[in-house]
Backbone as JSON Lines, residues from 0, in Angstrom:
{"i":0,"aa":"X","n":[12.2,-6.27,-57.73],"ca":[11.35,-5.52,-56.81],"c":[11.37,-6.15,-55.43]}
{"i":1,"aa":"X","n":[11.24,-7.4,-55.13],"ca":[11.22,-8.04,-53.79],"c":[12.55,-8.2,-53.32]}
{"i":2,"aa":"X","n":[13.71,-7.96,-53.98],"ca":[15.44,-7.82,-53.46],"c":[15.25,-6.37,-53.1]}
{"i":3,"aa":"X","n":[14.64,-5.46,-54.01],"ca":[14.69,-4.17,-53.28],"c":[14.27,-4.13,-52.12]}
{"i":4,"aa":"X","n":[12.99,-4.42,-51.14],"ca":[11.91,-4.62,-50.3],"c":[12.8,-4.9,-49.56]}
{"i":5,"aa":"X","n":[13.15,-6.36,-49.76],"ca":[14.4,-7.17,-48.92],"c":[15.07,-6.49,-48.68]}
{"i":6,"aa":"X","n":[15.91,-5.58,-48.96],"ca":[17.35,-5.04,-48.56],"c":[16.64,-4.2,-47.97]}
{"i":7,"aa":"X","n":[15.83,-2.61,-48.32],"ca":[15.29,-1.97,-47.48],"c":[14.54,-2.27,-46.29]}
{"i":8,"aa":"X","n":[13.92,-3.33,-46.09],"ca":[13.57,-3.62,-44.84],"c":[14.88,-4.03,-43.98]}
{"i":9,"aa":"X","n":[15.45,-5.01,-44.5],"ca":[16.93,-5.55,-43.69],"c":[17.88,-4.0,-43.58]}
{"i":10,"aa":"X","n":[17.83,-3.34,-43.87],"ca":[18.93,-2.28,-43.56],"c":[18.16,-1.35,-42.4]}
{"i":11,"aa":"X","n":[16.98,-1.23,-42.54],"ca":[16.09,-0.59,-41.33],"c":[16.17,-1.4,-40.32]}
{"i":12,"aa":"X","n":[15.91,-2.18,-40.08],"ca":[16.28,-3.37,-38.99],"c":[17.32,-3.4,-38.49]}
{"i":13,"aa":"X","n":[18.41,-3.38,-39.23],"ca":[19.77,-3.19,-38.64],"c":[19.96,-2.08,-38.19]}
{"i":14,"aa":"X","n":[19.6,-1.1,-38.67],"ca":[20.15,0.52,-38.64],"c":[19.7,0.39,-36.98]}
{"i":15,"aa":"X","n":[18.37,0.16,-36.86],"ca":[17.53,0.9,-35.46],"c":[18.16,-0.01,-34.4]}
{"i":16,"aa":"X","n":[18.45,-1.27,-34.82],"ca":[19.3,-1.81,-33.43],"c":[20.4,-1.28,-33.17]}
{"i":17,"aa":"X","n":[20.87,-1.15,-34.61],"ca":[22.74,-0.71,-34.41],"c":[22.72,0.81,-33.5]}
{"i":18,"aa":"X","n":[21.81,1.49,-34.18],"ca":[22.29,3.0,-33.24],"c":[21.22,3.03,-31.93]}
{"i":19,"aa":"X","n":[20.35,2.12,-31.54],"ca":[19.24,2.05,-30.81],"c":[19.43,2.55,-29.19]}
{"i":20,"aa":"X","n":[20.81,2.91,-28.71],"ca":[20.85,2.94,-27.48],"c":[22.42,3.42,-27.38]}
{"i":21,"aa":"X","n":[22.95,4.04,-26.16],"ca":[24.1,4.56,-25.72],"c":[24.74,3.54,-24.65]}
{"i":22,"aa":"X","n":[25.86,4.22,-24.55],"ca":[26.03,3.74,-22.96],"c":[25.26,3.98,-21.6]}
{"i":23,"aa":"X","n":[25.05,2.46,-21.06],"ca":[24.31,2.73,-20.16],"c":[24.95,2.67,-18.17]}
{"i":24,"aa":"X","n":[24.84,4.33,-17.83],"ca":[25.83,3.94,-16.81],"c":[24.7,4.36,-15.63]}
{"i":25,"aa":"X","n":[25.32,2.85,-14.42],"ca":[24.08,2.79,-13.64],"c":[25.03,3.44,-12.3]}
{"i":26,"aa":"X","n":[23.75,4.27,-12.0],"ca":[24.03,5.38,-10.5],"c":[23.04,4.7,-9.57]}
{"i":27,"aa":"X","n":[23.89,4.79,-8.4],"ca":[22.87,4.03,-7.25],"c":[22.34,5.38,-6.33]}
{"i":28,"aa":"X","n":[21.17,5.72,-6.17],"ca":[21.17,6.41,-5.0],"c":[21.13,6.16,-3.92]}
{"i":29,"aa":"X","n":[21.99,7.32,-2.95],"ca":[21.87,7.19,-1.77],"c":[20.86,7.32,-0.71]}
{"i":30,"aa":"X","n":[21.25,5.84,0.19],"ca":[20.01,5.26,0.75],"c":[19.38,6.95,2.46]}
{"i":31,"aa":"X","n":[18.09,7.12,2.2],"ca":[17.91,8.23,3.04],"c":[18.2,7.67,4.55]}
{"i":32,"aa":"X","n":[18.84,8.71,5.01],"ca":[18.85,8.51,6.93],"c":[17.94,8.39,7.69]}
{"i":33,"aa":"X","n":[17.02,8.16,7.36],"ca":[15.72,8.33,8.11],"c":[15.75,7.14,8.59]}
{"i":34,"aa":"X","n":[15.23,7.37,9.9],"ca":[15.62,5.91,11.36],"c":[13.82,5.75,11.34]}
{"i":35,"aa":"X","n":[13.87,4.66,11.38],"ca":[12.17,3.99,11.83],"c":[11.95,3.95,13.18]}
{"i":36,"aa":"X","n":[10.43,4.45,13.43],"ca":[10.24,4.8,14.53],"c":[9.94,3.24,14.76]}
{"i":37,"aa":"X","n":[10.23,3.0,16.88],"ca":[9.64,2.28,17.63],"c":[8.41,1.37,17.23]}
{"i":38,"aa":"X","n":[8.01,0.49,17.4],"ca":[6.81,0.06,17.63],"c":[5.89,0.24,18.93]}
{"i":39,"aa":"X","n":[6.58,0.73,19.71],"ca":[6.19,0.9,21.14],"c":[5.85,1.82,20.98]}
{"i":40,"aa":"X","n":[6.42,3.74,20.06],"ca":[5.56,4.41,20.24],"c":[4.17,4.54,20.71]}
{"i":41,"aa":"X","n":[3.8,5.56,20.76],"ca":[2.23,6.21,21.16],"c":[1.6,6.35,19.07]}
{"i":42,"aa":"X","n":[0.82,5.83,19.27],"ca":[0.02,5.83,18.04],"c":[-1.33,6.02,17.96]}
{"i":43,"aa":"X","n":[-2.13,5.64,17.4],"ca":[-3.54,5.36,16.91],"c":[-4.74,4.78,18.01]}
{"i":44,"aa":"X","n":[-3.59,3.22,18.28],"ca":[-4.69,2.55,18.9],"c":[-4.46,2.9,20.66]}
{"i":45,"aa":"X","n":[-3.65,3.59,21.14],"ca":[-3.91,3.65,22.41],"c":[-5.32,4.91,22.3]}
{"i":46,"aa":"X","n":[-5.3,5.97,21.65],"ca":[-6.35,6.29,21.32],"c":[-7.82,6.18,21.08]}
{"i":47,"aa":"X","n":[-7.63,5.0,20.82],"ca":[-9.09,4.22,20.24],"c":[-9.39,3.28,21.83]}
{"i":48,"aa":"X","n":[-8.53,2.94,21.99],"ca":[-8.75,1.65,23.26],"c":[-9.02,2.64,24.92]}
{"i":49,"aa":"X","n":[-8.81,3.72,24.75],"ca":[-9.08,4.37,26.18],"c":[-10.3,5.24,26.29]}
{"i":50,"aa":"X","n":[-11.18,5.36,25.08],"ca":[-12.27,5.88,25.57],"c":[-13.51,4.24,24.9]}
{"i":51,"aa":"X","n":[-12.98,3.3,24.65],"ca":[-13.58,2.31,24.62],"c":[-13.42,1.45,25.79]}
{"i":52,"aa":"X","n":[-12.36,1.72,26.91],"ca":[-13.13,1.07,28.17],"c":[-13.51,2.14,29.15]}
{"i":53,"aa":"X","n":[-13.21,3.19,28.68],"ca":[-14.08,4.45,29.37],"c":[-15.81,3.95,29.16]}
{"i":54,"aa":"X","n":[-16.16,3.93,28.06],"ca":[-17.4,3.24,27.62],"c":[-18.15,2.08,28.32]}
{"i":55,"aa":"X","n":[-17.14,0.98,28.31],"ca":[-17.48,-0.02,29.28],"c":[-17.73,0.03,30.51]}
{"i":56,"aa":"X","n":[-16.94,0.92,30.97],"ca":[-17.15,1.29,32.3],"c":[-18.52,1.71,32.86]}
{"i":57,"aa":"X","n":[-18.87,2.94,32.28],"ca":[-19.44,3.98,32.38],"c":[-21.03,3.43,31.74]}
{"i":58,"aa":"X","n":[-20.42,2.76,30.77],"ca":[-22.32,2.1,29.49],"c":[-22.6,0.89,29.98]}
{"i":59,"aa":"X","n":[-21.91,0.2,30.94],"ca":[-21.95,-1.08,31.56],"c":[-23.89,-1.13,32.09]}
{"i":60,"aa":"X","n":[-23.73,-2.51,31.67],"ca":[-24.73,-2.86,32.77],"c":[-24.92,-2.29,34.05]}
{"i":61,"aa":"X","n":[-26.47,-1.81,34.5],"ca":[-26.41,-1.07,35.99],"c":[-26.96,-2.42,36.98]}
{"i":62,"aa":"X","n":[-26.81,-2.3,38.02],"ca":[-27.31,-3.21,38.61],"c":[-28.51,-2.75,39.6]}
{"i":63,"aa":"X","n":[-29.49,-3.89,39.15],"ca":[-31.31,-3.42,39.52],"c":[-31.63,-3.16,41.21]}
């Protein structure tokens, strides 16, 4: 009974490695054209920074 066990477990074991996988053929994709913008662009913070010394200006201390 435990040679039976034995062999049926050992033949499952083998079986699932032996057929477990194909050939494996590796494809690279091609890298996209897309060019990175500037850092100098116009972005976010010139946005943020021109009505914050508009502010300063304007919310400044008055003089008495």
């Amino acid at each position: 009974m435990n040679s039976l066990i034995t062999t049926i477990l050992l033949a499952a074991l083998l079986a699932t490695a032996a057929q477990g996988g194909g050939a494996v053929v590796v494809v690279e994709e091609p890298k996209p054209d897309a060019e990175e913008s500037s850092a100098s662009g116009t972005g976010l913070l010139p946005l943020l920074i021109v009505p914050l010394v508009v502010c300063v200006v304007f919310c400044g201390p008055k003089d008495p």
